[in-house]
Structure formats: C-alpha cells, structure tokens
DRENLOVO-417291 format. One record per residue: residue in three letters; x, y, z of N, C-alpha, C in turn. Coordinates in pm, whole numbers, plus 50000, padded with zeros to 5 digits. Each point is the difference from the previous one (the first is absolute). Layout:
BEGIN
NODE, ALA, X, Y, Z, X, Y, Z, X, Y, Z
...
//
This chain:
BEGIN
NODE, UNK, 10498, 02762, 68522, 50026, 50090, 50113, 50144, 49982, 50045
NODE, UNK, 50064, 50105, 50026, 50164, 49985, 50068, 50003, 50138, 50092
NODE, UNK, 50116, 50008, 50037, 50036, 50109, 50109, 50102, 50061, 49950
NODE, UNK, 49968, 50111, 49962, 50166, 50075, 49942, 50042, 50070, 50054
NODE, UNK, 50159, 49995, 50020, 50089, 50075, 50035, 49977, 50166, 50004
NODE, UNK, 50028, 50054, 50135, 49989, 50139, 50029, 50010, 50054, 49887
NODE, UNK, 49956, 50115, 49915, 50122, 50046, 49919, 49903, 50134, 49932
NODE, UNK, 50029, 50085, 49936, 49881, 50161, 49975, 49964, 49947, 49843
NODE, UNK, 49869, 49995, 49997, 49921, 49930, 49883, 49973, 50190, 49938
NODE, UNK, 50059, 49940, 49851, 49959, 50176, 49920, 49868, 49940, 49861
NODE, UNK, 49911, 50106, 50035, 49884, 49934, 49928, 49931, 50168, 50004
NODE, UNK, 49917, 49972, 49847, 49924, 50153, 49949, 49911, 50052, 50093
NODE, UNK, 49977, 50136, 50066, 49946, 50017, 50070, 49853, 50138, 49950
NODE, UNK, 49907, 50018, 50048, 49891, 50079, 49982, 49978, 50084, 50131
NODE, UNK, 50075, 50128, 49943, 49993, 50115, 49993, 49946, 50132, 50054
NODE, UNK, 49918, 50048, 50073, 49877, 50147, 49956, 50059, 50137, 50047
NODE, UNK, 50025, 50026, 49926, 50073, 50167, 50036, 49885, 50091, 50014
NODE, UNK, 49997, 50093, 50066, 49900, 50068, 50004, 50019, 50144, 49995
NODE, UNK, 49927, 50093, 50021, 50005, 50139, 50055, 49948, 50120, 49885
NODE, UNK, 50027, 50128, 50083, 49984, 50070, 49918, 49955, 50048, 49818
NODE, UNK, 49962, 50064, 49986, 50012, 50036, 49816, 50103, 50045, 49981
NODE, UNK, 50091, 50002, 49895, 50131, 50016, 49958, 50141, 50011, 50088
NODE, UNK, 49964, 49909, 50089, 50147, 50013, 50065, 50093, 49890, 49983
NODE, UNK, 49934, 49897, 49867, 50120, 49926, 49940, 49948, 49853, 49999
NODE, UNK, 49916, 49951, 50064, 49963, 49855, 50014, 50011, 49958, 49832
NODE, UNK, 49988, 50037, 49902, 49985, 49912, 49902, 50131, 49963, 49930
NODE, UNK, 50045, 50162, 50026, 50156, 50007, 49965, 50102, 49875, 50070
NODE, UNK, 49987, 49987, 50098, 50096, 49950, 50089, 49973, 49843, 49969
NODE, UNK, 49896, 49926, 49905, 49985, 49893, 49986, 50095, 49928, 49825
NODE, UNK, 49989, 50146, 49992, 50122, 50018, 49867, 50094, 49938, 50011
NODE, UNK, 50082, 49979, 50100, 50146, 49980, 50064, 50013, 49838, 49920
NODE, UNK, 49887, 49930, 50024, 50005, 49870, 49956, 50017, 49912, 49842
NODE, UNK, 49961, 49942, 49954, 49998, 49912, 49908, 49821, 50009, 50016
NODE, UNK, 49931, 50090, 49961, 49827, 50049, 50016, 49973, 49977, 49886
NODE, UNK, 49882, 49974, 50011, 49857, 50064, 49873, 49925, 50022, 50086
NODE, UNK, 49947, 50104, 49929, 49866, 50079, 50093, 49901, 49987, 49905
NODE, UNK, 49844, 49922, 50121, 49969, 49993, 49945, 49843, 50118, 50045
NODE, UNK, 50008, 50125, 49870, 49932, 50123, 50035, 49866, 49971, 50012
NODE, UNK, 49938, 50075, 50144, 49842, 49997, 50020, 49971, 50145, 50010
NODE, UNK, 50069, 50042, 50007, 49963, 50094, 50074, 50046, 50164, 49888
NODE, UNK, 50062, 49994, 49897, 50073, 50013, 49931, 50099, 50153, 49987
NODE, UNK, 50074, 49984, 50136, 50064, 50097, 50027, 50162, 49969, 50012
NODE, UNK, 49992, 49921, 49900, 50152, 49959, 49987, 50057, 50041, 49827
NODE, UNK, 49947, 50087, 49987, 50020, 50009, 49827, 50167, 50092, 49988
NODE, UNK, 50039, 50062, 50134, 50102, 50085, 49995, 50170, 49907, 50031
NODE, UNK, 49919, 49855, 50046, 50101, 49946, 50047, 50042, 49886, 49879
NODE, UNK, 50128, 49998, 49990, 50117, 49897, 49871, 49998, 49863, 50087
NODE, UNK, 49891, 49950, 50024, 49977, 49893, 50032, 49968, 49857, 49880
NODE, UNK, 50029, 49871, 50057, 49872, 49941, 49872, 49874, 49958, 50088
NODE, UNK, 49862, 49993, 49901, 49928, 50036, 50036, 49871, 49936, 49893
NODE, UNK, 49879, 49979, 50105, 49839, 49962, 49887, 50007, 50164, 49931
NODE, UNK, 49869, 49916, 49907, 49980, 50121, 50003, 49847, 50053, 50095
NODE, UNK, 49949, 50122, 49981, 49898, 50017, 50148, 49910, 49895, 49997
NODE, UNK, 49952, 49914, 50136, 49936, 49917, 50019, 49795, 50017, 50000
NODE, UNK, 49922, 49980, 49918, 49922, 50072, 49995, 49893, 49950, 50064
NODE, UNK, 50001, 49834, 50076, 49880, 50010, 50099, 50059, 49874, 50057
NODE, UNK, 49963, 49928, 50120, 50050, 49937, 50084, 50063, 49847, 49917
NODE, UNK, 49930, 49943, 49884, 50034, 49888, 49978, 50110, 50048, 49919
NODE, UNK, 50059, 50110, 49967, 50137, 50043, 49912, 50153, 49934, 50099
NODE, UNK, 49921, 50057, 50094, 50124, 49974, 50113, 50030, 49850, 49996
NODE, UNK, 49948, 49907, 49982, 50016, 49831, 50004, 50059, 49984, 49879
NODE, UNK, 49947, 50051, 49895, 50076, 49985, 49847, 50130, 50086, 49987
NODE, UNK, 50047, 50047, 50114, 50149, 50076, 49976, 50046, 49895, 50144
NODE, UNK, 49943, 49951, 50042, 50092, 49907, 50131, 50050, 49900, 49903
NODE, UNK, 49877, 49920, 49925, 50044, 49896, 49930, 50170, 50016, 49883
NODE, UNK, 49973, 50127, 49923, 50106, 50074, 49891, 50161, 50021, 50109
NODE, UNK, 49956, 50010, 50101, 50124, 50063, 50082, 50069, 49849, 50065
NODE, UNK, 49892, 49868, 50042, 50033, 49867, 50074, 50159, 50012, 49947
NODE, UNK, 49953, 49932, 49839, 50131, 49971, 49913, 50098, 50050, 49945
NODE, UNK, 50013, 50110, 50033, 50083, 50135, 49942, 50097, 49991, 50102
NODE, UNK, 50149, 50077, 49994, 50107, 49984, 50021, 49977, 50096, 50131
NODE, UNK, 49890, 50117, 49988, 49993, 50072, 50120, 49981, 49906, 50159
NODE, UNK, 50105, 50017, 50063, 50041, 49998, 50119, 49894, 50055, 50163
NODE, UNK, 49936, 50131, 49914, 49936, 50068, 50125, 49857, 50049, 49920
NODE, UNK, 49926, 49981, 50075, 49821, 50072, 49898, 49989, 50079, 50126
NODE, UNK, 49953, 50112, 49941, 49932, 50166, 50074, 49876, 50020, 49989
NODE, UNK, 49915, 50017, 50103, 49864, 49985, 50007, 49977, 50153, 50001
NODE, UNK, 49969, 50072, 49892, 50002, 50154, 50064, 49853, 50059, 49950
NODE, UNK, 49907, 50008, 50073, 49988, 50012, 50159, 49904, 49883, 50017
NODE, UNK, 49966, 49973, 50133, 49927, 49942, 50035, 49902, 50026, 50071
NODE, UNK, 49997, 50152, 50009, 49866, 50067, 50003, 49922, 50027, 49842
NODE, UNK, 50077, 50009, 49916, 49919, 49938, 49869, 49971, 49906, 49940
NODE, UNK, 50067, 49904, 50106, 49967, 49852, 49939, 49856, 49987, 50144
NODE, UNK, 50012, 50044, 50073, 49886, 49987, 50104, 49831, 50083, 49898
NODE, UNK, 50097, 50098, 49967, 49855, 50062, 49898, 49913, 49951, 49896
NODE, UNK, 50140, 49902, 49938, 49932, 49918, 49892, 49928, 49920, 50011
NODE, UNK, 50067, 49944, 50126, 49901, 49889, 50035, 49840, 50035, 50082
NODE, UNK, 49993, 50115, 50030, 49868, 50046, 50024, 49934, 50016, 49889
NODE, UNK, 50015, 50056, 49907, 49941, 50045, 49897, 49932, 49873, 49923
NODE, UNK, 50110, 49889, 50003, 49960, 49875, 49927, 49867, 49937, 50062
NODE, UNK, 50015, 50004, 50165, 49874, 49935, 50058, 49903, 50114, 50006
NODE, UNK, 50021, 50115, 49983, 49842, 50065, 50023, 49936, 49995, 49845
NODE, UNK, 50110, 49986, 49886, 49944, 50003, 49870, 49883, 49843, 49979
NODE, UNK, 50073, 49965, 50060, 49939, 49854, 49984, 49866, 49963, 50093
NODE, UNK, 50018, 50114, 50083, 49867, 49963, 50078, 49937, 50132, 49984
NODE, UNK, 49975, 50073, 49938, 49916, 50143, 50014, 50015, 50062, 50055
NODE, UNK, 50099, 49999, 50088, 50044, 50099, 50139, 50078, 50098, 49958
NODE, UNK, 49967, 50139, 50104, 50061, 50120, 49981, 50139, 49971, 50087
NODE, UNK, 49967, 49946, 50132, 50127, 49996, 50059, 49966, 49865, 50042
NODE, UNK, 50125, 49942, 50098, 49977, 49860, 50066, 49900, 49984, 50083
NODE, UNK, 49983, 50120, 50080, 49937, 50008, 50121, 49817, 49947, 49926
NODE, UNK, 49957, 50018, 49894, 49889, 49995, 49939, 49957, 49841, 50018
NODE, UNK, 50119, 49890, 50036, 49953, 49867, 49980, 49923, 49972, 50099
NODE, UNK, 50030, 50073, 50127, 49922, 49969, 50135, 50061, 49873, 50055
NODE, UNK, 50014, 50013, 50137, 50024, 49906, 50092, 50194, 49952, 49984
NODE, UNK, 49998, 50075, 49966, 50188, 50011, 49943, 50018, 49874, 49889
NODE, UNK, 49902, 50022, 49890, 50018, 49926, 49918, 50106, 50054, 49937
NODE, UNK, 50035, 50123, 49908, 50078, 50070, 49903, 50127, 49967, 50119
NODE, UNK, 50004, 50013, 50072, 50136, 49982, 50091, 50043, 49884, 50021
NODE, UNK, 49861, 49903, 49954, 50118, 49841, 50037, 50074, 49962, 49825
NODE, UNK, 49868, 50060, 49924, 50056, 50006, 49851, 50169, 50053, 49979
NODE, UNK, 49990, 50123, 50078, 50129, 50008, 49955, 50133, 49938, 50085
NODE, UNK, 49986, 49951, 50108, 50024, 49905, 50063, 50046, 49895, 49944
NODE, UNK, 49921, 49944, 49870, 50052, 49884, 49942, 50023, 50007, 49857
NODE, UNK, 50016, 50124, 50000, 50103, 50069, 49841, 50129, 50032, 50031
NODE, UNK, 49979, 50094, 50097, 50176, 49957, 50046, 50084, 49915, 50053
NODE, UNK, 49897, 49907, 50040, 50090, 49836, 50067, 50024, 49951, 49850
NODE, UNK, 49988, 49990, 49894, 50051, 49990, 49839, 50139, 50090, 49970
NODE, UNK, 49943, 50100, 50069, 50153, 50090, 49973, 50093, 49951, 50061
NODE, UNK, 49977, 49946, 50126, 50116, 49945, 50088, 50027, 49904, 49990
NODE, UNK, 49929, 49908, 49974, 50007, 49854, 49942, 50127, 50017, 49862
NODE, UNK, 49928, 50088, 49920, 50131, 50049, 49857, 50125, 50006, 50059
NODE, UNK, 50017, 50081, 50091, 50187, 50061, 50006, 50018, 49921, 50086
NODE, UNK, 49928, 49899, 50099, 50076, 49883, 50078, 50055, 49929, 49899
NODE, UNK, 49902, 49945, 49840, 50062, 49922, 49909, 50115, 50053, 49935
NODE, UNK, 50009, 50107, 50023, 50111, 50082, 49914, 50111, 49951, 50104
NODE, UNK, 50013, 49984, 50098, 50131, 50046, 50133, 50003, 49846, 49976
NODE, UNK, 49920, 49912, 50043, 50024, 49891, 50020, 50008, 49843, 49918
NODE, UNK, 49978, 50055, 49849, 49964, 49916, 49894, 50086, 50077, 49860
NODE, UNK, 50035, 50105, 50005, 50099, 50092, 49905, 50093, 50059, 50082
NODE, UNK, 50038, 50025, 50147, 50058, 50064, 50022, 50079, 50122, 49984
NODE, UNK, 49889, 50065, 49906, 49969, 50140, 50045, 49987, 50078, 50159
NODE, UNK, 50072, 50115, 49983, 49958, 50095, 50160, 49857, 50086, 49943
NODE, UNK, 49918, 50039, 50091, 49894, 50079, 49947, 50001, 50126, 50107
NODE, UNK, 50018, 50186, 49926, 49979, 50084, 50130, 49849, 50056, 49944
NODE, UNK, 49990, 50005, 50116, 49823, 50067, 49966, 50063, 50163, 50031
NODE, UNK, 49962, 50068, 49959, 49973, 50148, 50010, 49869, 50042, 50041
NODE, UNK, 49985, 50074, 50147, 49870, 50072, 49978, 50028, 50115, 50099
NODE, UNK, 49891, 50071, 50007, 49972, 50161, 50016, 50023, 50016, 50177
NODE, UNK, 50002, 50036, 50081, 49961, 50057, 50150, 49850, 50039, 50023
NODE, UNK, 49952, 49943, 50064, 49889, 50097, 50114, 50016, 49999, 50196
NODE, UNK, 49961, 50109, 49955, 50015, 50032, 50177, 49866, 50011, 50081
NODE, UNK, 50008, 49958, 50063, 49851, 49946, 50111, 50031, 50030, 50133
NODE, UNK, 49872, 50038, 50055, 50044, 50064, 50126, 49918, 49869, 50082
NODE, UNK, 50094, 49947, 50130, 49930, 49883, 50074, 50006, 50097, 50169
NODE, UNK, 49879, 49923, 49989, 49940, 50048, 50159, 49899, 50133, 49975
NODE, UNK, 49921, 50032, 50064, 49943, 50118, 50034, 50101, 50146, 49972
NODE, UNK, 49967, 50056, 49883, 50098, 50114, 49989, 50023, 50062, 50102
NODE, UNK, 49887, 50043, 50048, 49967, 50113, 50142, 50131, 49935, 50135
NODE, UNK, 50021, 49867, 50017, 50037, 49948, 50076, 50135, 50042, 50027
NODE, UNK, 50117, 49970, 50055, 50100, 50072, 49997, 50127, 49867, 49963
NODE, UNK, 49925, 49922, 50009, 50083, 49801, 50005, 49967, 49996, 49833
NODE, UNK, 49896, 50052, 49902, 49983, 49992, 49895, 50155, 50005, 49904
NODE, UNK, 50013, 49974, 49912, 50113, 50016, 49913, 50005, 49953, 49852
NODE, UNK, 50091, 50056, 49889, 50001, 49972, 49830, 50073, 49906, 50000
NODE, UNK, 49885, 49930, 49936, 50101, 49849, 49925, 49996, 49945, 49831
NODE, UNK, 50081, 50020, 49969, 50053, 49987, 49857, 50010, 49848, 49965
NODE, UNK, 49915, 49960, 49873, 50041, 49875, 49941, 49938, 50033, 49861
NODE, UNK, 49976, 49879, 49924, 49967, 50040, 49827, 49888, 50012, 49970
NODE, UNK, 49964, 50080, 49911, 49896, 50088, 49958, 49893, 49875, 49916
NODE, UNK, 49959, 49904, 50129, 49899, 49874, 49947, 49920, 49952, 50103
NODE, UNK, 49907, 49956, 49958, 49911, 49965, 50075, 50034, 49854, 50108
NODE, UNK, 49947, 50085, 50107, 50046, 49904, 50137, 50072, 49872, 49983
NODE, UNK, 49858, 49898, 49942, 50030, 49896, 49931, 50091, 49955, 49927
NODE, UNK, 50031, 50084, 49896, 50109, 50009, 49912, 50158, 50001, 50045
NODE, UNK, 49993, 50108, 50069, 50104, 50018, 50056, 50067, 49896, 50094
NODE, UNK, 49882, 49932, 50068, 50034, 49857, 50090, 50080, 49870, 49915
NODE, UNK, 49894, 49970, 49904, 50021, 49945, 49910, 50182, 50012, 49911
NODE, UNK, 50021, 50149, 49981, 50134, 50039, 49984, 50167, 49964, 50081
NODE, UNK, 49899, 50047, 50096, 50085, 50002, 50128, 50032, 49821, 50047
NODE, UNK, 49938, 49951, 49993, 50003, 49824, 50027, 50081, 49954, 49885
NODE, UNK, 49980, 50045, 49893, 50101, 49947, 49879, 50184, 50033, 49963
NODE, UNK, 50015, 50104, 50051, 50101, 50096, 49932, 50138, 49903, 50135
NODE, UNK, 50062, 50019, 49941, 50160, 49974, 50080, 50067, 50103, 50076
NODE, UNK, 49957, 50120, 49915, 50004, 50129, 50095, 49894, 50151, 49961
NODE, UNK, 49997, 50051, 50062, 49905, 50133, 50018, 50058, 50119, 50009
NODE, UNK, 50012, 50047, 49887, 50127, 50134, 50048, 49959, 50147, 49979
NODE, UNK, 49959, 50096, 50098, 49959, 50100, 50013, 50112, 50109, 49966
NODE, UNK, 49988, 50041, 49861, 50076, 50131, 49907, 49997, 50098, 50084
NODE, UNK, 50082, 50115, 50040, 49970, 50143, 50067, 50117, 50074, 49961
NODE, UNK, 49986, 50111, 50085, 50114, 50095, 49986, 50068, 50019, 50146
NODE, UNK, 50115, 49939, 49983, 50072, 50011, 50156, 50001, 50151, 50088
NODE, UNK, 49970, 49935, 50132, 50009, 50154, 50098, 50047, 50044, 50102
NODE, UNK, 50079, 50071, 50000, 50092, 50017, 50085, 49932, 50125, 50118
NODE, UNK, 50066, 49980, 50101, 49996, 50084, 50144, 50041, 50153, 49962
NODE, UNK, 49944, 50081, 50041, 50050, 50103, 49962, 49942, 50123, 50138
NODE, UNK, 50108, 50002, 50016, 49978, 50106, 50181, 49963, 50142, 49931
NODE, UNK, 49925, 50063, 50089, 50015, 50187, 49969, 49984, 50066, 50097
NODE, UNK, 50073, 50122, 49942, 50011, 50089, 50184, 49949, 49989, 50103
NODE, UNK, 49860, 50027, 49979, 49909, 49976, 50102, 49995, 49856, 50097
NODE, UNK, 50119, 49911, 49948, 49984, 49838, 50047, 49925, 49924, 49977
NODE, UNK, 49923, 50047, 49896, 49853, 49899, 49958, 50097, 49899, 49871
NODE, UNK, 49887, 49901, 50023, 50105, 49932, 49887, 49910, 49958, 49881
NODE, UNK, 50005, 49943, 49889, 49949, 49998, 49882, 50067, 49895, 49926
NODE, UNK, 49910, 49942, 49950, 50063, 49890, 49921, 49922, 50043, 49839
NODE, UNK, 50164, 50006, 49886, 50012, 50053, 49887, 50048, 49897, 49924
NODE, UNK, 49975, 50008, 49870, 50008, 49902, 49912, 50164, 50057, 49958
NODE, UNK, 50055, 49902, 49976, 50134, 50068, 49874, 50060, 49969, 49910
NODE, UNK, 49887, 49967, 49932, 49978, 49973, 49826, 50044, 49854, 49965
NODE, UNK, 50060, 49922, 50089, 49994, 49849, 49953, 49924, 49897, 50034
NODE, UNK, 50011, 49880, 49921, 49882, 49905, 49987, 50067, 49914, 50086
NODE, UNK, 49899, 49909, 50097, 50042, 49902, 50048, 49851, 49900, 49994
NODE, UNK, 50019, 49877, 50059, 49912, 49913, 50001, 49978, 49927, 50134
NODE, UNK, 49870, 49985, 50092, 50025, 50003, 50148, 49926, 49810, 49936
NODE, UNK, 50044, 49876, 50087, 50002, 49916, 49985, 49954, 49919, 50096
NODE, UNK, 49947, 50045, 50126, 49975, 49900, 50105, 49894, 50110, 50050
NODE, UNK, 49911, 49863, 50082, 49839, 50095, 50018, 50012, 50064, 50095
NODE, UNK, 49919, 50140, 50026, 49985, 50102, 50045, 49857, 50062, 50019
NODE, UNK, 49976, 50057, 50111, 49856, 50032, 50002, 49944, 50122, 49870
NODE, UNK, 50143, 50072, 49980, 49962, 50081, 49934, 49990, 49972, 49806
NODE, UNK, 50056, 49927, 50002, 49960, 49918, 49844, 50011, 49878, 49984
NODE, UNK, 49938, 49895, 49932, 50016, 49860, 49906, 50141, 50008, 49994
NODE, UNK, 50061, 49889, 50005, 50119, 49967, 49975, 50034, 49863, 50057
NODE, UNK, 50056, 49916, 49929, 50080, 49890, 50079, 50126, 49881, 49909
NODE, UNK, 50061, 49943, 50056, 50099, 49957, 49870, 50022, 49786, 50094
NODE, UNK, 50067, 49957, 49913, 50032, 49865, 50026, 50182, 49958, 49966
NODE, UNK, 50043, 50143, 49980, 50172, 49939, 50021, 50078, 50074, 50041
NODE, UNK, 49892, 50106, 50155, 50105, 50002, 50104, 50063, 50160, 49966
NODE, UNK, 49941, 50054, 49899, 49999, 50132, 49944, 50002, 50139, 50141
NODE, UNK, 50073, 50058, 50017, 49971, 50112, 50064, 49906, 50100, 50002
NODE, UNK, 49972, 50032, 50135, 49857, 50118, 49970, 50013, 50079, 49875
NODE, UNK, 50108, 50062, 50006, 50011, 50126, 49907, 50078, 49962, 49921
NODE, UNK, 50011, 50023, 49890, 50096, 49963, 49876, 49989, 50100, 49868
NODE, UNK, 50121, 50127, 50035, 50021, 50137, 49947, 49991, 49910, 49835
NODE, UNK, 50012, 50104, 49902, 50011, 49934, 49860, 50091, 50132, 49948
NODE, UNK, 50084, 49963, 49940, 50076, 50042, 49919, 49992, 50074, 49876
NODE, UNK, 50023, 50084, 49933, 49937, 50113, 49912, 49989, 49901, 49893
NODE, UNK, 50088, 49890, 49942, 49943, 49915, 49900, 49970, 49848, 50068
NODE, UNK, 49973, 49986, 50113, 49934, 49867, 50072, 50093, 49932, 49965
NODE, UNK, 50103, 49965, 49981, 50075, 49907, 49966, 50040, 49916, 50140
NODE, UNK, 50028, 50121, 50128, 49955, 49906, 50132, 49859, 49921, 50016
NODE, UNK, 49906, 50035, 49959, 49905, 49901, 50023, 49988, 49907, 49938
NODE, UNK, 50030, 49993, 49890, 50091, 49907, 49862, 50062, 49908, 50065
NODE, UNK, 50052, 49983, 50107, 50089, 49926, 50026, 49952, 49925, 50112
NODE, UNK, 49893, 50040, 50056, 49921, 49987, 50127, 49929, 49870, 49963
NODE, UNK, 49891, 50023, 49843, 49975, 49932, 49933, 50073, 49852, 49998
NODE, UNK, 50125, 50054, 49896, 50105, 49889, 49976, 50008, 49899, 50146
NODE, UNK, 50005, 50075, 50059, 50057, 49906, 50129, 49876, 49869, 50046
NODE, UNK, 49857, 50069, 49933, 49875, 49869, 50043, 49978, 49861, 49857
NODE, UNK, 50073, 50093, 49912, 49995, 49929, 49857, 50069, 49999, 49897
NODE, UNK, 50137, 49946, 50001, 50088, 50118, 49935, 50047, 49973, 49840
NODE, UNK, 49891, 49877, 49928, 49954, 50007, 49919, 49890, 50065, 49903
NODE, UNK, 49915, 50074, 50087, 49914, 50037, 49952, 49969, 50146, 50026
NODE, UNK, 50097, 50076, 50071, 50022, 50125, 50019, 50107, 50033, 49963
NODE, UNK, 50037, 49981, 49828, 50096, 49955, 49957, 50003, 50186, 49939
//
C-alpha cells in the first residue's frame, strides 16, 4: 500500500453508445484501432476488422478470448440488443421455454441475470487484465414514465434492453453516450417556436430525465461530432491516448 502523488491516471475505458437505427453508432467506433465483434450482423457495409457473424451466445466468449491477444486496441460489441437475444434464446432452449417469462417466479430473469454478469465479468477482463477499451453498441427505446393521461408524465430514452440489463450496463460502462441528431431553435411568424433537427450528430453525456446518459471524465452535456468524428477522436484520446490510437 502507498499514497501517490496527485497526477491524471490514463487507463482503457468501457464505452456504450447508443441511439437510433442508422445514425452512425457503429461507424463512429471505426475511428479507433477496433475489431468488431458482429452479433447482430449489420456491419457487412463497413471496412472494418471484424468476427465473422457470431452465431449463439457462447461465440461471443470465443472471439473475446481471439481478440485478448491480438494487437487490437478497442473491441466493438455490436449490438447488445443481440447479444441480449442470444442470450435468451440460449436459456429458453435449454429449458423448454418459449419466452423467459415461462420459468415463473422470475426465474428466466434471474437466468439471464447471470449470463450477462459473464459478459461483464469478460470485458472487465479485457479493460483490466489486456487493456483493451470495450464500446458496446445498442439500439434506443422510448418509454413513457408516469400516467400518460397525466400532464407531469414524460419520454425517456435509454437502450433497447431489459430493465435489468440495462442496470447491469449502466453500473459497468465508464460512460453512456446517447447518439442523436442535434436541434436547434427555430422561431416562426406566428412566434411559436419549434425545435428542428439540422442534420448533425452529436452525443449528450451527462444524465437527464429525458435519456440514459452519464460519463466519468468530466465530458460535457452535449458533444456536436464532426462529419468524420475525428473531434470525438480526440475526446477519446484525451481518457486513453494509447488506446484510442
């Protein structure tokens, strides 16, 4: 045990970008020193390196292991709403079940509960035993909290996984970064005002009622991205600047 000197410790960090369908999350993980590793297999358009498609939950452990020792720098989890699928499929195959809900008493839910504490258990060993960065990629859902009818009701955005899951996510990751399309104020005659998108990507970084989000180095709410991310590239660099090489 000792006491060390003040000083900014740079070490691999985990990741979860989120949002939308095609507004770039997989792309933008490109920027790095990546392998992706495909679940979901909607990365066939991108000049990435890459598994090849992962075809049921224990594939994913046999491409963590192939990737530990390899020169790749950054592993891409894309998606993790298909890695959430796989891993359903594995426990209802194994138990006769159509869905989870079939185990009763939230059995299928603690099952998967302790399939993905394996997943997380994996990319902690990756960050902290290979020093590897790991970004998870996954989808958006929007949920309405409170009584719709109510007028205090309101949409809240986080990743397209189950409660659990998503907790589980959210407790692991270094940061949480909600993908969108920036929006600007836009007045009209009448004085009514409107808020309009205008066609660029940014990434909102600190929590908000209205989506998941949160970060650990001090990251700004909003953080515009650049037509080839090379600013967020650098955003990166600045938490690890070996490994967002």
């Amino acid at each position: 045990m000792e006491i060390l000197a003040a000083a900014k410790t740079y070490e691999p960090a985990i990741i979860t970008v989120y949002g939308k369908a095609g507004i770039g999350k997989s792309s933008l993980a490109k920027l790095c020193n990546s392998v992706y590793i495909d679940i979901e297999g909607s990365i066939s358009q991108l000049e990435v390196a890459k598994t090849s498609k992962v075809k049921n939950y224990k594939e994913v452990f046999e491409a963590f292991r192939l990737i530990a020792e390899s020169n790749f720098t950054t592993v891409v989890i894309d998606t993790l709403d298909a890695l959430e699928a796989l891993g359903i499929k594995q426990i209802c195959d194994e138990n006769g079940w159509k869905t989870l809900a079939d185990g009763g008493f939230g059995q299928g839910y603690e099952e998967l509960k302790q399939l993905i504490g394996e997943f997380i258990k994996a990319c902690k060993a990756l960050k902290e035993n290979f020093g590897k960065n790991v970004v998870l990629v996954a989808h958006e859902k929007i949920q309405r909290i409170g009584d719709p009818t109510a007028s205090d009701s309101y949409e809240s955005i986080s990743t397209n996984l189950d409660k659990r899951v998503n907790d589980m996510v959210h407790s692991l990751s270094d940061a949480v970064l909600y993908m969108t399309l920036n929006k600007v104020e836009k007045k009209h005659k009448n004085g009514k005002l409107e808020m309009l998108t205008d066609g660029t990507r940014c990434v909102m970084a600190t929590p908000n009622t209205k989506y998941l989000a949160k970060n650990r180095f001090g990251w700004p709410d909003v953080m515009p991205i650049d037509e080839g991310g090379e600013n967020f590239k650098k955003l990166l660099q600045s938490v690890y600047p070996k490994g967002f090489e």
